[in-house]
C-alpha positions in Angstrom: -12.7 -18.7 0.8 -10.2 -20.9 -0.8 -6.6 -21.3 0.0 -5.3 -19.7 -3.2 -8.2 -16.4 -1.9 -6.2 -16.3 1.4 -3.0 -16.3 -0.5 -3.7 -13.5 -2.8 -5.2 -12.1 0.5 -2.4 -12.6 2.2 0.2 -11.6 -0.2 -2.1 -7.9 -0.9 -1.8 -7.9 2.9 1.9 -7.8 3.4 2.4 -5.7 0.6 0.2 -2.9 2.6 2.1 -3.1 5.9 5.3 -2.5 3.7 4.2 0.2 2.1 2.8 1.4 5.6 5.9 0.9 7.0 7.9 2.7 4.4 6.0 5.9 4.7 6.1 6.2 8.5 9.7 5.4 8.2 10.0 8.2 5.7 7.6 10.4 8.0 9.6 10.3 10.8 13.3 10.8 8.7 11.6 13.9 8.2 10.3 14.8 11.5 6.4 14.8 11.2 6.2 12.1 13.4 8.3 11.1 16.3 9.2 7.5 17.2 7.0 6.9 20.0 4.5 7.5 17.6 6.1 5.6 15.1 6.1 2.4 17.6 2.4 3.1 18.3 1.1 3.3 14.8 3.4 0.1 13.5 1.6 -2.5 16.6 -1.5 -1.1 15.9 -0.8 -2.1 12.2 0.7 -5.6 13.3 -2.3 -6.1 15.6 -4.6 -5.5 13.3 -3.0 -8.1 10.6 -3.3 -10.4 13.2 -6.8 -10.0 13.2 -7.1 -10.3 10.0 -5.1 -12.9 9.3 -7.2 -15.4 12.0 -10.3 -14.3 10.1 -9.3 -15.4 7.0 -8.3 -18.4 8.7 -11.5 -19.7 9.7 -13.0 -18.6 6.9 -11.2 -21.1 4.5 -13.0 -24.3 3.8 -11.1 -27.8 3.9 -11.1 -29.6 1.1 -12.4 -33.2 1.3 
């Protein structure tokens, strides 16, 4: 994986959790979800990017 990979990557990435985030924000305006559930579901999402995101990390190859 190259740096500009991990940047597209990364960037596809971010665009996800927002769009995550968004709909459990508009889930619980409306009262399908409540905020515990809320608060669950966002660190699951930011635990998981973390994971990710130190995969993709050792995956890239210096250049020399």
């Amino acid at each position: 994986m190259t740096q500009k990979q991990r940047l597209i990557y990364s960037i596809l990435i971010s665009l996800v959790v927002l769009g995550t985030m968004f709909g459990l924000s508009y889930l619980q305006n409306i009262g399908a979800i409540s905020e515990k559930t809320f608060q669950y579901i966002a660190i699951a999402v930011a635990v998981i990017v973390v994971v990710i995101n130190g995969i993709m990390r050792r995956k890239v190859k210096p250049n020399l």
